[in-house]
mmCIF file of the C-alpha atoms, coordinates in Angstrom:
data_MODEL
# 
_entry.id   MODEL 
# 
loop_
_atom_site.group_PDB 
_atom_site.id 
_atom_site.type_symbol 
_atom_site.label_atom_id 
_atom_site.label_alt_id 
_atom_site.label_comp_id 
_atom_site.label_asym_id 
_atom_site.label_entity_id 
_atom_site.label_seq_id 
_atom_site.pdbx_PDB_ins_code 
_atom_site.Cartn_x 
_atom_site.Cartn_y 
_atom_site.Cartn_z 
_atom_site.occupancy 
_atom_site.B_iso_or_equiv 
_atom_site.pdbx_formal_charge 
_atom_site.auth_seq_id 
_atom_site.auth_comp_id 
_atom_site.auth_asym_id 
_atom_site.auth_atom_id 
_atom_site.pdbx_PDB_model_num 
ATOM 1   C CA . UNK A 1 1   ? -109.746 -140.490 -121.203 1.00 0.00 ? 1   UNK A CA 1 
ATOM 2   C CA . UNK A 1 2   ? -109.644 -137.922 -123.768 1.00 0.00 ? 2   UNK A CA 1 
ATOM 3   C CA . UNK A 1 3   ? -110.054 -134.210 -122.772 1.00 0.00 ? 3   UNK A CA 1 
ATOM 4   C CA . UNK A 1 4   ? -111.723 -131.523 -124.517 1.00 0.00 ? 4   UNK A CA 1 
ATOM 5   C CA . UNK A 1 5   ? -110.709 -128.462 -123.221 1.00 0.00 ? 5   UNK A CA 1 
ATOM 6   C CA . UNK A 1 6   ? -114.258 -125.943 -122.223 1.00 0.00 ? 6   UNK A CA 1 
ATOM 7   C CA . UNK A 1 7   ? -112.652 -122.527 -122.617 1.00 0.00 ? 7   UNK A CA 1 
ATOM 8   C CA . UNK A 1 8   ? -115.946 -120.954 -123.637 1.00 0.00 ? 8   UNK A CA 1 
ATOM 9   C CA . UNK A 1 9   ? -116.170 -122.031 -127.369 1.00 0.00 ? 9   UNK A CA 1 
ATOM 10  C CA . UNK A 1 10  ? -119.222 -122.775 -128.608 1.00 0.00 ? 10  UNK A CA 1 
ATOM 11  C CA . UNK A 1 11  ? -118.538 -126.231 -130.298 1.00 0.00 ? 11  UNK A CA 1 
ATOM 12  C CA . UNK A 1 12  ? -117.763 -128.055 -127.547 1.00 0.00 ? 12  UNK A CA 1 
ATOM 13  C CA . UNK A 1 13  ? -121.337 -130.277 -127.128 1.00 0.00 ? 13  UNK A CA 1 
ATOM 14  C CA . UNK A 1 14  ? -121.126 -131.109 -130.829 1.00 0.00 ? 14  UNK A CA 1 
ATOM 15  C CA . UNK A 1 15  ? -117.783 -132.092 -130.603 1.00 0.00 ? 15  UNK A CA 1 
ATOM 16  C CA . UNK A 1 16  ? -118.155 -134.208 -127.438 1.00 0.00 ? 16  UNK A CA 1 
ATOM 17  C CA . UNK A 1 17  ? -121.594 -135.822 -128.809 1.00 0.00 ? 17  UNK A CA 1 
ATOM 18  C CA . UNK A 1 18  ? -119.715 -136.771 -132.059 1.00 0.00 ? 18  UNK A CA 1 
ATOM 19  C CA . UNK A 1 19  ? -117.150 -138.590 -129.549 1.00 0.00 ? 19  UNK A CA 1 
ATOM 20  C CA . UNK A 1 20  ? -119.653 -140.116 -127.554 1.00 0.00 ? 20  UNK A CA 1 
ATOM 21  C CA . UNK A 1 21  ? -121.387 -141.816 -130.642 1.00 0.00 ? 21  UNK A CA 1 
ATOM 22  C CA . UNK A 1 22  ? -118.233 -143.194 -131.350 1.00 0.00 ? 22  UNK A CA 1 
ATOM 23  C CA . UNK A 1 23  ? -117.633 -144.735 -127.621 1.00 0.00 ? 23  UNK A CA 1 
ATOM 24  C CA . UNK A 1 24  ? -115.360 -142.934 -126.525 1.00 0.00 ? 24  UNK A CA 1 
ATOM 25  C CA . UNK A 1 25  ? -114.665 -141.725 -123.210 1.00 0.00 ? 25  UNK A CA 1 
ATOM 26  C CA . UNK A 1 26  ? -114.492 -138.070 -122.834 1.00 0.00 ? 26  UNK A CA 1 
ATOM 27  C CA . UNK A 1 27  ? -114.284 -135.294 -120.172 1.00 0.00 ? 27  UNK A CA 1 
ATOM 28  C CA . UNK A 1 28  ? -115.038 -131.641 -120.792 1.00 0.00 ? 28  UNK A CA 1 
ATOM 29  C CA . UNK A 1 29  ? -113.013 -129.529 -118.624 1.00 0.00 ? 29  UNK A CA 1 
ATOM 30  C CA . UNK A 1 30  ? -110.524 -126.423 -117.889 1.00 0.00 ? 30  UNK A CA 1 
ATOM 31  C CA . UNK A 1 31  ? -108.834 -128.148 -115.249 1.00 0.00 ? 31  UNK A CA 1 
ATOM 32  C CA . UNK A 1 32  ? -105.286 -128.225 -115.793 1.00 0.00 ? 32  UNK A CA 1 
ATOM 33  C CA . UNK A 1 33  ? -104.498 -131.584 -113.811 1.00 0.00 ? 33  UNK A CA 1 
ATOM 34  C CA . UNK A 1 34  ? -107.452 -133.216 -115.948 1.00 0.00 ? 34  UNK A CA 1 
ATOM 35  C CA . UNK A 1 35  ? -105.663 -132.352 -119.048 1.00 0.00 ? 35  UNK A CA 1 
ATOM 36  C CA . UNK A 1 36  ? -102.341 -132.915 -118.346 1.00 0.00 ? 36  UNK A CA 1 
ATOM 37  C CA . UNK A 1 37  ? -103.547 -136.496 -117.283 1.00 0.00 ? 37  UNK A CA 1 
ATOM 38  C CA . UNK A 1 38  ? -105.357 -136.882 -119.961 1.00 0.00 ? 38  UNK A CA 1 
ATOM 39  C CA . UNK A 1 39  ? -104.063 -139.743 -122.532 1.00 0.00 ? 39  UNK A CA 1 
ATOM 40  C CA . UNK A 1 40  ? -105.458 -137.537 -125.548 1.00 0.00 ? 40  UNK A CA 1 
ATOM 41  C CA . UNK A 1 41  ? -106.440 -133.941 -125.543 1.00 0.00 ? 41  UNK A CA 1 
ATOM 42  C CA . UNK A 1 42  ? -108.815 -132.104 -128.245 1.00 0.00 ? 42  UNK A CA 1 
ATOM 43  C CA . UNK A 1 43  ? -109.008 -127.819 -128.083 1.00 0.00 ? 43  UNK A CA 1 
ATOM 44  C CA . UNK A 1 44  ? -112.322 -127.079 -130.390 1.00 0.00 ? 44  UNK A CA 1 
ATOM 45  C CA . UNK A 1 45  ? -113.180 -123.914 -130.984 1.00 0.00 ? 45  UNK A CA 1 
ATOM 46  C CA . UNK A 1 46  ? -115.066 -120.964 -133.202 1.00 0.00 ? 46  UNK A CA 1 
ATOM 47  C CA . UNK A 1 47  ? -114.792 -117.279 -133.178 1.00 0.00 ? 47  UNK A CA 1 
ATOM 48  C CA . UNK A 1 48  ? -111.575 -114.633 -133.380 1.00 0.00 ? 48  UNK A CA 1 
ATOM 49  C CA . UNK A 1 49  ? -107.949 -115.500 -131.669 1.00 0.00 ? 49  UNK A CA 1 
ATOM 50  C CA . UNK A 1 50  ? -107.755 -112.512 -129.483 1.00 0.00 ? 50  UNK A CA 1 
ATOM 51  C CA . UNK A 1 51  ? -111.117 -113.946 -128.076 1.00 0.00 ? 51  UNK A CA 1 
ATOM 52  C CA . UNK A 1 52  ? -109.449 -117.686 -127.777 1.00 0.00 ? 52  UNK A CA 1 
ATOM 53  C CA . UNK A 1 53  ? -106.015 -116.666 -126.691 1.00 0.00 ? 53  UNK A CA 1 
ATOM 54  C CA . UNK A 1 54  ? -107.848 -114.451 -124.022 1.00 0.00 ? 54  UNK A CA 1 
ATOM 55  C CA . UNK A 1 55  ? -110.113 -117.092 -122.698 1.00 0.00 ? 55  UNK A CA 1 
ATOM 56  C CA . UNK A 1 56  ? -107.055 -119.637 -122.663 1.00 0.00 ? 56  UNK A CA 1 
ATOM 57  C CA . UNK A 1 57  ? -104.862 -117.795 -120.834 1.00 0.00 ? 57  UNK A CA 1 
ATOM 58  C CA . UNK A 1 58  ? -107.989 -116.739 -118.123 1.00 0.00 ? 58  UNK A CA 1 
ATOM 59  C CA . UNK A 1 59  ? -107.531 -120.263 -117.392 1.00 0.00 ? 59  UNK A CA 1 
ATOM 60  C CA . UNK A 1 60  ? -103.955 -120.570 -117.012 1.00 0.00 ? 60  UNK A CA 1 
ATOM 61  C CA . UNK A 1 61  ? -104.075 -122.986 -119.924 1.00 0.00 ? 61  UNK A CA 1 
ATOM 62  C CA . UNK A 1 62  ? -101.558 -121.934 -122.904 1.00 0.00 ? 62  UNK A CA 1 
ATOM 63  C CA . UNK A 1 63  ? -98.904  -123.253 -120.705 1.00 0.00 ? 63  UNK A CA 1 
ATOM 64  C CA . UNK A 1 64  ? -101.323 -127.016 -120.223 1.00 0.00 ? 64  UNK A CA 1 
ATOM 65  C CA . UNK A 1 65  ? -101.628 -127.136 -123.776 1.00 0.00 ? 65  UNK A CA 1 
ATOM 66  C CA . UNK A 1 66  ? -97.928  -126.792 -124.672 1.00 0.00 ? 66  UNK A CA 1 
ATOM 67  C CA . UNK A 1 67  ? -96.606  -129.048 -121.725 1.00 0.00 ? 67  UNK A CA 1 
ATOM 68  C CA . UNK A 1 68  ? -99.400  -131.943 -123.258 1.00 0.00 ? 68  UNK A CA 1 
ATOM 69  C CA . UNK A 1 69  ? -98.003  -131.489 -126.655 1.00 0.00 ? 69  UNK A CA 1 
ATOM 70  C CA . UNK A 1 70  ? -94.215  -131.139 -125.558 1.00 0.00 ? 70  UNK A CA 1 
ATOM 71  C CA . UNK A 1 71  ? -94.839  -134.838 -123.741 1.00 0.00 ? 71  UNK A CA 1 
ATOM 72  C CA . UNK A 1 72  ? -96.484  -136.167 -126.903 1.00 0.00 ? 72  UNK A CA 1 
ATOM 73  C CA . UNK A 1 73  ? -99.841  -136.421 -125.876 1.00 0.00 ? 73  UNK A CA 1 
ATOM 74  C CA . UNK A 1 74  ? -101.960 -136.619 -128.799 1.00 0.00 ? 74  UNK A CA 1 
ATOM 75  C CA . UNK A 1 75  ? -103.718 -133.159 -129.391 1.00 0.00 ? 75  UNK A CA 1 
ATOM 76  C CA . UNK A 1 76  ? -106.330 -132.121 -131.892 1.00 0.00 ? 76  UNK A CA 1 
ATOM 77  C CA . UNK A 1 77  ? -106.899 -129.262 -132.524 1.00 0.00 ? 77  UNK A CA 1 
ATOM 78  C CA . UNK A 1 78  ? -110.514 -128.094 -134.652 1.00 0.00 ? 78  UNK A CA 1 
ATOM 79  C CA . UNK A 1 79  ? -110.889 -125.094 -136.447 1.00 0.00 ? 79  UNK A CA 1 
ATOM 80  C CA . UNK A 1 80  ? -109.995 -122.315 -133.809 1.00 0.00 ? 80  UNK A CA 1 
ATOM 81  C CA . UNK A 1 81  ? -108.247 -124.926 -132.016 1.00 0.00 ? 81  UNK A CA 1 
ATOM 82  C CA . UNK A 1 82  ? -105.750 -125.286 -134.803 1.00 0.00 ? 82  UNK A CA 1 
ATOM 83  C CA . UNK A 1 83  ? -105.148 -121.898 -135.697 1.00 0.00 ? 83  UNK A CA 1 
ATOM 84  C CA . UNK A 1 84  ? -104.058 -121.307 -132.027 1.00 0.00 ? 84  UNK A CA 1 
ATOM 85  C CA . UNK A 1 85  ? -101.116 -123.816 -132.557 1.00 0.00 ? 85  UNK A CA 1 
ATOM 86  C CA . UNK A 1 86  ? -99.311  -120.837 -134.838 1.00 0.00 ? 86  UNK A CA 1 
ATOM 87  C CA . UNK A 1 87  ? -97.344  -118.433 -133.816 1.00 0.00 ? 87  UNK A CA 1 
ATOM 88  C CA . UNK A 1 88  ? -99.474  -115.473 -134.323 1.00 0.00 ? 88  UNK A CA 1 
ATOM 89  C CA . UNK A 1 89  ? -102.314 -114.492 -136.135 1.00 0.00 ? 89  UNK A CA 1 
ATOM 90  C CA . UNK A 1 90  ? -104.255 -111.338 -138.314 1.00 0.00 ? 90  UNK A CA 1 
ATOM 91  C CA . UNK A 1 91  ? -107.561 -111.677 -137.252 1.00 0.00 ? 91  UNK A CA 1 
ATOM 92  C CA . UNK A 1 92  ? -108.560 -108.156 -136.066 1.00 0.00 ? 92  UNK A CA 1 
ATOM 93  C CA . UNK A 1 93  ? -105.004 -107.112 -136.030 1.00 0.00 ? 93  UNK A CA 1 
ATOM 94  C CA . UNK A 1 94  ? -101.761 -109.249 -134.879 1.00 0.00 ? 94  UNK A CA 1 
ATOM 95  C CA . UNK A 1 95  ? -102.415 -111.186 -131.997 1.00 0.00 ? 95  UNK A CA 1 
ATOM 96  C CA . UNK A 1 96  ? -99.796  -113.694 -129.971 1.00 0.00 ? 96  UNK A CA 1 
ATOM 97  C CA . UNK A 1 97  ? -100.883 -117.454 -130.250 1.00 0.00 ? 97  UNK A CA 1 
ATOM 98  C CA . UNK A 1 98  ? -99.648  -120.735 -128.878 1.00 0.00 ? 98  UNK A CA 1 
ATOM 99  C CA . UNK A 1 99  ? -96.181  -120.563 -131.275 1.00 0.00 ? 99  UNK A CA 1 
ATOM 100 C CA . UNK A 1 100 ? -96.420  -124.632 -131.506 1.00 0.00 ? 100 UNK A CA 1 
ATOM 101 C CA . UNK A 1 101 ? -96.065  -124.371 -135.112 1.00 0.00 ? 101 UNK A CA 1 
ATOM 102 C CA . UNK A 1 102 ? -94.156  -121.443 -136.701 1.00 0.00 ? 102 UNK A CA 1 
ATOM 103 C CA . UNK A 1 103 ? -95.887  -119.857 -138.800 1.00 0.00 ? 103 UNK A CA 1 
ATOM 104 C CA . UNK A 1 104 ? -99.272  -116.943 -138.880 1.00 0.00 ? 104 UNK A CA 1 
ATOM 105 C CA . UNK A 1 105 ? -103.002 -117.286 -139.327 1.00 0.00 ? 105 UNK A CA 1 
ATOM 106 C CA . UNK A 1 106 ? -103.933 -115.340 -142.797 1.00 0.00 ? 106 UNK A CA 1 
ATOM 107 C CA . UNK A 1 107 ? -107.205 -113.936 -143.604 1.00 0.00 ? 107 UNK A CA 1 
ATOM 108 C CA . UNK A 1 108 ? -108.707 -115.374 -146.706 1.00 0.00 ? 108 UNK A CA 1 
ATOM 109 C CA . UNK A 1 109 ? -108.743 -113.369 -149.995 1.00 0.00 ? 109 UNK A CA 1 
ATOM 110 C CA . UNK A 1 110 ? -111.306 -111.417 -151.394 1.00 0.00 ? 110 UNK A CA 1 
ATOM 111 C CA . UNK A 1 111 ? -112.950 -112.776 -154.338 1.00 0.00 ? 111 UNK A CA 1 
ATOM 112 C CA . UNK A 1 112 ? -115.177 -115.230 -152.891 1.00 0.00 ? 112 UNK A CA 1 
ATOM 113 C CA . UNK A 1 113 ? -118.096 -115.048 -150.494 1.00 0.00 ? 113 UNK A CA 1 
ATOM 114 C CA . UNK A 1 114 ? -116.116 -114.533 -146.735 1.00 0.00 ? 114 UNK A CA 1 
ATOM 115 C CA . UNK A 1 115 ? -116.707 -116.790 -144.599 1.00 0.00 ? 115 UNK A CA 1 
ATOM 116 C CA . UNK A 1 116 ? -115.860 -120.147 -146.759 1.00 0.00 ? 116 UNK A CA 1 
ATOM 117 C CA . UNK A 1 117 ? -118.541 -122.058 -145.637 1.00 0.00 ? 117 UNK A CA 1 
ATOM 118 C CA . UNK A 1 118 ? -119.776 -125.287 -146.573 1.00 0.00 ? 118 UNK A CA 1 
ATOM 119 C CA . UNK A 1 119 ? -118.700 -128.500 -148.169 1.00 0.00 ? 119 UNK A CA 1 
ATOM 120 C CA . UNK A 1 120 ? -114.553 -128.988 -149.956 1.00 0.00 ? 120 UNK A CA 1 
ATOM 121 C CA . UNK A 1 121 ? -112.428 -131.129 -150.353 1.00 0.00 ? 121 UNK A CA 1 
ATOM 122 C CA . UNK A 1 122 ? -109.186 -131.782 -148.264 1.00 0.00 ? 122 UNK A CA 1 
ATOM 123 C CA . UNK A 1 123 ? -106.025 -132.934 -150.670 1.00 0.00 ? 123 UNK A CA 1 
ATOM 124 C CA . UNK A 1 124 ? -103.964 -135.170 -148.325 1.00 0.00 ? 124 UNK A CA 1 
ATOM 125 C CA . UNK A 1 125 ? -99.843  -134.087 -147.952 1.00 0.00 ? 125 UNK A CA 1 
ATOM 126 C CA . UNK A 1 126 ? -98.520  -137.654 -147.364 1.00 0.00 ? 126 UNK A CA 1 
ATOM 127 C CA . UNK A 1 127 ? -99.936  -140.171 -144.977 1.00 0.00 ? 127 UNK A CA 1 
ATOM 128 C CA . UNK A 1 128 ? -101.011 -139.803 -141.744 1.00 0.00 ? 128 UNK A CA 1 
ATOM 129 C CA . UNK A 1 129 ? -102.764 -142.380 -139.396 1.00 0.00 ? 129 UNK A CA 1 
ATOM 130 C CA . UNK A 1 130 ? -105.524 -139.042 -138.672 1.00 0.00 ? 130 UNK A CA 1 
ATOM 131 C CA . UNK A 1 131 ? -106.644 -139.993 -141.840 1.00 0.00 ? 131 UNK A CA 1 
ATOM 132 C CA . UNK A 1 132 ? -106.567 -143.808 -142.026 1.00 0.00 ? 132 UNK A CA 1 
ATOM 133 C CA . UNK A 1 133 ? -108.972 -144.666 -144.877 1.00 0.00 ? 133 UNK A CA 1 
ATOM 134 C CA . UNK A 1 134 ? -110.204 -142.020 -145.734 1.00 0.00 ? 134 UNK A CA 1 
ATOM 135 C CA . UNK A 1 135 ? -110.020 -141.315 -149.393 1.00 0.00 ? 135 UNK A CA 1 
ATOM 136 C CA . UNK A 1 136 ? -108.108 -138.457 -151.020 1.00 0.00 ? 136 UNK A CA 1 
ATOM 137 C CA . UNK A 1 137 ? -110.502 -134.991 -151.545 1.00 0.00 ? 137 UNK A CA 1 
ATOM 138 C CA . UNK A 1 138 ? -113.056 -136.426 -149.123 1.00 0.00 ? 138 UNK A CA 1 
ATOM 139 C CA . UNK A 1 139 ? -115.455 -133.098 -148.672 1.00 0.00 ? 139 UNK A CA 1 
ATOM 140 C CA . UNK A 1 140 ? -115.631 -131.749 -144.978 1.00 0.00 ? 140 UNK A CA 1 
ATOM 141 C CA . UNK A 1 141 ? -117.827 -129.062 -143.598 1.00 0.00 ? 141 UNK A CA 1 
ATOM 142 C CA . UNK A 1 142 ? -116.316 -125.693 -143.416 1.00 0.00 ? 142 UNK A CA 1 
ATOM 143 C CA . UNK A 1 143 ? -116.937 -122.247 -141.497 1.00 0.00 ? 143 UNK A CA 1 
ATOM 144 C CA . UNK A 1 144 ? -113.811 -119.724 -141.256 1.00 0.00 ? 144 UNK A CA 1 
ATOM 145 C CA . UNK A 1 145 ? -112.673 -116.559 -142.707 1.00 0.00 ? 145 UNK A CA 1 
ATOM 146 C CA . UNK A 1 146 ? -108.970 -116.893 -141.868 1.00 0.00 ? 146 UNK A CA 1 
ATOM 147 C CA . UNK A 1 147 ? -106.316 -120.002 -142.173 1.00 0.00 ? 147 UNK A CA 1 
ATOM 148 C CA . UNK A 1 148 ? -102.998 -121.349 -140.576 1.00 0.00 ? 148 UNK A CA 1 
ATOM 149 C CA . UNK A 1 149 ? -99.935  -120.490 -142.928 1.00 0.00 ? 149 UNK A CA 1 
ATOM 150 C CA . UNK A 1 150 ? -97.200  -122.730 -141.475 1.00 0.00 ? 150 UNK A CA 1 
ATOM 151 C CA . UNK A 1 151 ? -93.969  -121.427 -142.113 1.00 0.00 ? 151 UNK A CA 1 
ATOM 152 C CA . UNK A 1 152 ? -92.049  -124.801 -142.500 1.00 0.00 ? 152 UNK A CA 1 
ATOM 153 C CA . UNK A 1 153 ? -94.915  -127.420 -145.491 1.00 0.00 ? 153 UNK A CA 1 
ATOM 154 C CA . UNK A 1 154 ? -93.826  -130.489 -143.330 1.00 0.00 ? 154 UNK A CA 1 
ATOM 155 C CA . UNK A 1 155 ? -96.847  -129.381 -141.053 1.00 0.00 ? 155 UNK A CA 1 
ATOM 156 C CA . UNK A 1 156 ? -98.955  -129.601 -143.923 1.00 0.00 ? 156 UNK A CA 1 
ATOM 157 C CA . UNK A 1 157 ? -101.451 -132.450 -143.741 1.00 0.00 ? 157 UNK A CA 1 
ATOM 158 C CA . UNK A 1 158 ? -104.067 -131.566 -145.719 1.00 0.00 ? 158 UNK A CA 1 
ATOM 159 C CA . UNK A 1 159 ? -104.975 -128.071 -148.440 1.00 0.00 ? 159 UNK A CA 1 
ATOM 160 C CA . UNK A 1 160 ? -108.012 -127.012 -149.638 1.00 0.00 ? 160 UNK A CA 1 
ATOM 161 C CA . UNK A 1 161 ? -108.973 -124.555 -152.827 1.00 0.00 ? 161 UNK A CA 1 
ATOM 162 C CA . UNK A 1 162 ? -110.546 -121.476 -151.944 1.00 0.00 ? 162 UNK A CA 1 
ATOM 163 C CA . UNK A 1 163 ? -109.206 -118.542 -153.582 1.00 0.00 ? 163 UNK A CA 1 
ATOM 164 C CA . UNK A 1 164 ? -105.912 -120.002 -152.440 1.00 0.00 ? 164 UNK A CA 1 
ATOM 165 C CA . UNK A 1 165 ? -104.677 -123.490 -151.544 1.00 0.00 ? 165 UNK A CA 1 
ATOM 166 C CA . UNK A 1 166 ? -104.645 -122.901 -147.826 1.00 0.00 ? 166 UNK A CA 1 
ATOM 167 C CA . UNK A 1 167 ? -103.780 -125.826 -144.961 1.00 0.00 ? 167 UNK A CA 1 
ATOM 168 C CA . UNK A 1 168 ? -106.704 -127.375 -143.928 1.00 0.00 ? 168 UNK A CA 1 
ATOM 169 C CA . UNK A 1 169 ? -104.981 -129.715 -141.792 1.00 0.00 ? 169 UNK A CA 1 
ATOM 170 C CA . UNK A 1 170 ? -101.939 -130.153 -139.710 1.00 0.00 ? 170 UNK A CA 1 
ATOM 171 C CA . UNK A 1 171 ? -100.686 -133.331 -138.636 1.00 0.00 ? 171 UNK A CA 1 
ATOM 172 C CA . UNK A 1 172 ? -96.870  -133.682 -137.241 1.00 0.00 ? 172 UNK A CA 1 
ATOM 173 C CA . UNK A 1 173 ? -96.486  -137.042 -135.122 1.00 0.00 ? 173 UNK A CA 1 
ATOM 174 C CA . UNK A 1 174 ? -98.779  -136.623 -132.208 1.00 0.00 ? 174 UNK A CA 1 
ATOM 175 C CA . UNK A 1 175 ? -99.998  -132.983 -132.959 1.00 0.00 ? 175 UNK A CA 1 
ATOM 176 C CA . UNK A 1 176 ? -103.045 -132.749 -135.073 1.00 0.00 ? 176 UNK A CA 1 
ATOM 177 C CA . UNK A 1 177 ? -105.852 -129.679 -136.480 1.00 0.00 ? 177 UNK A CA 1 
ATOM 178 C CA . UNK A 1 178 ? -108.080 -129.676 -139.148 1.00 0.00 ? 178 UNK A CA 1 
ATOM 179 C CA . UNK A 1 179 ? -109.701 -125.916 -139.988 1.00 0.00 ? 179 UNK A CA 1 
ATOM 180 C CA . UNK A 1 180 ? -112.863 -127.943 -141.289 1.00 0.00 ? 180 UNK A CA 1 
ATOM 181 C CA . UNK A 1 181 ? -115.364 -129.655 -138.539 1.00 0.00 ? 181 UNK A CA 1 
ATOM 182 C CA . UNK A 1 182 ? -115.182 -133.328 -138.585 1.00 0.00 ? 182 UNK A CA 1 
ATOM 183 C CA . UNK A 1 183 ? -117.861 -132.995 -135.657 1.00 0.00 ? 183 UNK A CA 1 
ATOM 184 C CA . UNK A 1 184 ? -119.901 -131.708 -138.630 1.00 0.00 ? 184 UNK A CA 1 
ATOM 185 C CA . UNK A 1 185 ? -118.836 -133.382 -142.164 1.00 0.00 ? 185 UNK A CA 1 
ATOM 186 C CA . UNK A 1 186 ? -120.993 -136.986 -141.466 1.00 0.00 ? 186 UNK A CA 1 
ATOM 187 C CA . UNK A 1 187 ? -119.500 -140.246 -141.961 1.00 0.00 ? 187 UNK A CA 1 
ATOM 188 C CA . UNK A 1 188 ? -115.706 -139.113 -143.008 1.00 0.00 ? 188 UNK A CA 1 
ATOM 189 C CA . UNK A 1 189 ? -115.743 -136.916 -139.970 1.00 0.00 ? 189 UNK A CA 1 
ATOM 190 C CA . UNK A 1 190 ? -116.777 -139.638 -137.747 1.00 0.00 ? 190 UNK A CA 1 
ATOM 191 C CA . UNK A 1 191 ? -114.198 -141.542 -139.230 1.00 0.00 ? 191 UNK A CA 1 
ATOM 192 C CA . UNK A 1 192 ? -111.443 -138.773 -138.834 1.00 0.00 ? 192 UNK A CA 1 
ATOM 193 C CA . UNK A 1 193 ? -112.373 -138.301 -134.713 1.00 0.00 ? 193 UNK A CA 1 
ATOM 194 C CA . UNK A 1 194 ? -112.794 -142.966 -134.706 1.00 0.00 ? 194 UNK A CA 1 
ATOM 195 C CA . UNK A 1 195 ? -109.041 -142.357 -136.156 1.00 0.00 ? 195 UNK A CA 1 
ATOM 196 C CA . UNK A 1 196 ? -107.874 -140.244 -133.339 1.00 0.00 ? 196 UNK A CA 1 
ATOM 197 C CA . UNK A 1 197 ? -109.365 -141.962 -130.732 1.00 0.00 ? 197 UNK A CA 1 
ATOM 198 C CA . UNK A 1 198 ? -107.068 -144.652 -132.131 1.00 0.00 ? 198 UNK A CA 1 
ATOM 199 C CA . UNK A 1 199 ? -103.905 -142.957 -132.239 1.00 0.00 ? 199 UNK A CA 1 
ATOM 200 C CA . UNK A 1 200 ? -104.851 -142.507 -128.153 1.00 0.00 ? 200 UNK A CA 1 
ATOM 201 C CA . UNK A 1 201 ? -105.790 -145.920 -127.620 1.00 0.00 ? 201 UNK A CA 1 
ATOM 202 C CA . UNK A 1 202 ? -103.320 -147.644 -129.696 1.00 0.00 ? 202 UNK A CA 1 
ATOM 203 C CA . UNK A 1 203 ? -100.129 -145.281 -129.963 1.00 0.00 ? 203 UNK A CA 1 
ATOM 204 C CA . UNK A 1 204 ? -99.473  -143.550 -132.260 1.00 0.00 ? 204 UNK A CA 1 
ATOM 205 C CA . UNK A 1 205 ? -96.536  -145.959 -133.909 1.00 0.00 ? 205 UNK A CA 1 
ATOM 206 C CA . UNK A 1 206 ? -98.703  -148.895 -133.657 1.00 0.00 ? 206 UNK A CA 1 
ATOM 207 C CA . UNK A 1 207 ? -101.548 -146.566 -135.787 1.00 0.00 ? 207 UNK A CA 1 
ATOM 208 C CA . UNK A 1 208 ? -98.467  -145.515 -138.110 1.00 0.00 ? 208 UNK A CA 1 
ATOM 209 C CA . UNK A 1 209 ? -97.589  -148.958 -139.180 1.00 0.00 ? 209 UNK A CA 1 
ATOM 210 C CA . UNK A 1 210 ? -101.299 -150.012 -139.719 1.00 0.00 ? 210 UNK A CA 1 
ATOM 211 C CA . UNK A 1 211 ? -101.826 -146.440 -142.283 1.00 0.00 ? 211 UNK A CA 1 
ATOM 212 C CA . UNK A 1 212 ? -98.387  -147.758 -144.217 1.00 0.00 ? 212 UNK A CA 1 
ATOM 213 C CA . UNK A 1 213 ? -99.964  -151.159 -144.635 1.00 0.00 ? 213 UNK A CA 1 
ATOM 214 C CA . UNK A 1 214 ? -103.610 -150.019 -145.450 1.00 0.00 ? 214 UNK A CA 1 
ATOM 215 C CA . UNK A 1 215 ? -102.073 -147.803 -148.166 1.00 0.00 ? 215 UNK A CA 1 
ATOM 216 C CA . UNK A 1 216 ? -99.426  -150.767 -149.685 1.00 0.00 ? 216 UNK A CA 1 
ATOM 217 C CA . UNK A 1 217 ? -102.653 -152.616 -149.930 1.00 0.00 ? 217 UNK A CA 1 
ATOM 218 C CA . UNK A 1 218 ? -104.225 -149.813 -151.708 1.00 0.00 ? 218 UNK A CA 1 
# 
């Protein structure tokens, strides 16, 4: 059962439909015994961190989230989702946040229209079994004003161009984000949220091994 955590964002039926047309079994919920039993565990999410953080902690969940990751549950983080895995963030001031990853949530510069939104492509940093064959600078659908800095680039799973090369996805063992929305971005994303589901179902060694040989093949 994989858990997507309904703390009031306002992605949550897209994200859980996406899952659903890929089979697999989901729950919405805030309770914290569903998530902690959960085998995988996905926080969507749109809008400003004070906003999230608030909600999250309304529900006695900040706490959930970092005993799920600290056991290795798989977690996935989208787009507001992953931005709460830093330590703080900018948005509308400085606001605490989960403090998985060290690191701060940036707004983007000025230059270009504000919010990036729309199609880009995602670089991949290294392999990762989140994004099992899916080709390098796949576009993915974006809609954000701000980005995760991480303060140590072994977090980095994926940058983007956008005025700046920002991290558009995080992947470190068992803890996932992506600031795009797979939910959104068609056949890759479907593929990205079928490769999660497999890192739950499988492991995520077993997953591991199969990325290193689909890339030797490659």
């Amino acid at each position: 059962m994989i858990a997507v955590v309904d703390y009031g964002a306002g992605n949550l039926a897209s994200v859980a439909n996406a899952l659903d047309r890929i089979g697999a079994t989901v729950t919405v919920t805030h309770d914290p015994h569903e998530i902690r039993s959960a085998s995988g565990v996905i926080v969507p999410g749109v809008g400003a961190a004070a906003d999230t953080m608030k909600h999250l902690s309304e529900l006695d969940l900040p706490d959930v989230i970092r005993d799920v990751i600290g056991r290795g549950t798989p977690y996935l983080g989208i787009c507001m989702g992953m931005q709460a895995l830093l330590t703080k963030s900018y948005e509308g001031g400085e606001h605490p946040c989960l403090d998985v990853i060290p690191g701060a949530v940036r707004r983007l510069p000025d230059g270009l229209p504000i919010p990036h939104m729309g199609w880009n492509q995602v670089r991949q940093n290294g392999k990762h079994p989140l994004f099992s064959g899916i080709p390098d600078d796949t576009d993915f659908y974006f809609v954000h004003s701000y980005y995760a800095d991480p303060d140590d680039p072994q977090w980095i799973g994926g940058q983007t161009e956008y005025g700046v090369t920002f991290t558009s996805a995080v992947c470190r063992g068992t803890v996932m984000g992506t600031q795009f929305h797979p939910e959104k971005s068609g056949y890759w994303g479907l593929r990205l949220l079928e490769n999660f589901v497999a890192i739950v179902t499988d492991g995520f060694e077993e997953r591991t091994v199969a990325t290193d040989a689909d890339y030797s093949r490659n």
